[in-house]
C-alpha positions as CSV (number, residue, x, y, z in Angstrom):
1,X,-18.5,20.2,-8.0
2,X,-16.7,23.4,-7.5
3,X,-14.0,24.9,-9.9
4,X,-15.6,22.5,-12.9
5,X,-15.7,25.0,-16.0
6,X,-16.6,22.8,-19.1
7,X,-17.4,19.3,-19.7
8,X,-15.1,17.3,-22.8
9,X,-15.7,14.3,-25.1
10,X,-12.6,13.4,-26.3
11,X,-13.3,11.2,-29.4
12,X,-10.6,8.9,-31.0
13,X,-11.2,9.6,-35.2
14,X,-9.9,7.2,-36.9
15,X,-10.7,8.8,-40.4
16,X,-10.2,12.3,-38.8
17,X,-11.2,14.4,-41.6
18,X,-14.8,12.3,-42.2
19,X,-15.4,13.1,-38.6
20,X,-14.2,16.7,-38.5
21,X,-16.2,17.2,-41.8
22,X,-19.7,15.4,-40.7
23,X,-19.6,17.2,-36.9
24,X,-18.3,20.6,-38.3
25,X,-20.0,21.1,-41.8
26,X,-23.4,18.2,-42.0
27,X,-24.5,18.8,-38.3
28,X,-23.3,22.8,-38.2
29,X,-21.0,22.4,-34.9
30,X,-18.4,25.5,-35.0
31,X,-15.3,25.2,-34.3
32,X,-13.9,26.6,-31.1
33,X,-10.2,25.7,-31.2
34,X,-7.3,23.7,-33.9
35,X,-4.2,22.4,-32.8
36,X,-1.7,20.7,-35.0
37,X,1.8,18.9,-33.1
38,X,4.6,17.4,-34.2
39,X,3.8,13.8,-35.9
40,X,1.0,14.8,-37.5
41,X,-1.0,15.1,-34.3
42,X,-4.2,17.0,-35.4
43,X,-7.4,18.0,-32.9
44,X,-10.5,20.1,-33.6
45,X,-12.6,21.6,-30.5
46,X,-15.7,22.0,-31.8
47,X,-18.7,24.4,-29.8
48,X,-21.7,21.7,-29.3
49,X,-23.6,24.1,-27.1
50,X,-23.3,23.3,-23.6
51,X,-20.2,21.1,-23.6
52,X,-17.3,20.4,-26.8
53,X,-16.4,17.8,-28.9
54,X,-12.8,17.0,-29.4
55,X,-12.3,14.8,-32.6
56,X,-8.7,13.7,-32.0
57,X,-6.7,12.2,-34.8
58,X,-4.5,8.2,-34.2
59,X,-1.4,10.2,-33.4
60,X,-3.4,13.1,-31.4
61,X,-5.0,10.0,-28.6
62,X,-1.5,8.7,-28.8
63,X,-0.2,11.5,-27.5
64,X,-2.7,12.6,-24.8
65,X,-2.7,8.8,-23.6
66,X,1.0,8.6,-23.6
67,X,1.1,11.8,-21.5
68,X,-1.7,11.4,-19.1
69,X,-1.8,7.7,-18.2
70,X,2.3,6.4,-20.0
71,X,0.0,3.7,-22.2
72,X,-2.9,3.6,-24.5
73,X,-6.5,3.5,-22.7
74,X,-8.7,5.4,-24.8
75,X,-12.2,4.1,-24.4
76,X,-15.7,5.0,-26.9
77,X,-19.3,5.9,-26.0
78,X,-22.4,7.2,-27.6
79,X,-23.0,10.7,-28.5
80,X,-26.6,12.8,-27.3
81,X,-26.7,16.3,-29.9
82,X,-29.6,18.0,-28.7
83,X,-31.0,20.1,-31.8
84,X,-33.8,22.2,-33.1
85,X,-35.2,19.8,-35.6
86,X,-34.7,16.4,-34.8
87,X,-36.2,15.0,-38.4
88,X,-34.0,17.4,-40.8
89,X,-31.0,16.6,-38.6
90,X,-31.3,13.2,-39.2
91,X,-32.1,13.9,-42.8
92,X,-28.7,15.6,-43.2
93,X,-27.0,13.6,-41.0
94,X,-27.6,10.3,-43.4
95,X,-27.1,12.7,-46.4
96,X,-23.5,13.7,-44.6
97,X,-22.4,9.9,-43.8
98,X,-24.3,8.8,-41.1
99,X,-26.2,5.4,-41.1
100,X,-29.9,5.5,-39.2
101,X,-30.2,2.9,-36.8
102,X,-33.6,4.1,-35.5
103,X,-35.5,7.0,-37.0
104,X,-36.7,9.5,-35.0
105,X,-39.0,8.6,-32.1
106,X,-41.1,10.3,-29.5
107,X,-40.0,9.5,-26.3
108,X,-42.2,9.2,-22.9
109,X,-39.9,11.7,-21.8
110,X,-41.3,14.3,-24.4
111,X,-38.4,14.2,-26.5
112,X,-38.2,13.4,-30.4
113,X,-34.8,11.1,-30.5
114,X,-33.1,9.5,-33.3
115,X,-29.9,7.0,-33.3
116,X,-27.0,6.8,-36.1
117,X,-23.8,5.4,-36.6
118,X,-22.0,8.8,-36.9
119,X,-18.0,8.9,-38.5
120,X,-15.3,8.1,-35.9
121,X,-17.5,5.6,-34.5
122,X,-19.7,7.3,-32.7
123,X,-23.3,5.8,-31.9
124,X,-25.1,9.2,-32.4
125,X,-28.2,10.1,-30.5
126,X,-30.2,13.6,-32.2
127,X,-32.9,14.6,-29.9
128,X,-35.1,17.7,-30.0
129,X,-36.8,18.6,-26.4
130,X,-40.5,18.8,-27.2
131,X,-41.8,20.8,-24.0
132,X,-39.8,23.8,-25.7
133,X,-40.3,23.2,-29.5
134,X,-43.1,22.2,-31.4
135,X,-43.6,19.1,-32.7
136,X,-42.4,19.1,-36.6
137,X,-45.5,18.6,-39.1
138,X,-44.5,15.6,-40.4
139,X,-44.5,13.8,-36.7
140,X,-47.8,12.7,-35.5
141,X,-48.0,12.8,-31.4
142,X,-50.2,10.7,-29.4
């Protein structure tokens, strides 16, 4: 796909700040870009490595939606981080607010993955690619 220059996630926050505060300051994700509109209309870019994530306040997806498409169609997915230690990221992930729905796991695919319920809604997979880390002490590989 020529003229393609970055991939990204939009996410509807409903508690904007909880979700701007848990991606930006309990998983370490910079932030890129702010915007602030009339009505209140807040949205934080933040740098996730290879692509963004846009946490997008009620009035913010209004807006976009209402522009774009002239009604509301705003749909939800999950989330894949990829990060350097998949255990303490899940540690301070559930410190920060998030609620562990699996812990994490090796995968056949040679990959330690965990799953959370993150803020804003967003089903949260953390995954560290073992073929370029080592495994962390605590994990026991087969």
């Amino acid at each position: 796909m020529s003229g393609i220059r970055q991939l990204r996630l939009v996410v509807h926050a409903k508690d904007y700040e909880q979700a701007v505060h848990f991606f930006r300051d309990v998983l370490g994700a910079p932030v890129a870009e702010e915007y602030a509109s009339d009505g209140g209309a807040h949205v934080t870019i933040l740098d996730v490595g290879r692509a963004t994530l846009e946490l997008s306040n009620d009035a913010q997806v209004e807006l976009i939606d209402r522009v774009e498409v002239g009604r509301r169609v705003a749909p939800h997915l999950r989330v894949a981080l990829e990060v350097d230690d998949c255990e303490e990221s899940t540690r301070a992930a559930v410190a920060g607010g998030a609620e562990q729905i699996a812990p994490p796991t090796r995968t056949p695919w040679d990959s330690l993955n965990s799953r959370l319920d993150a803020p804003a809604g967003i089903q949260l997979t953390l995954f560290q690619e073992l073929a370029r880390t080592d495994l962390p002490s605590s994990q026991v590989g087969d």
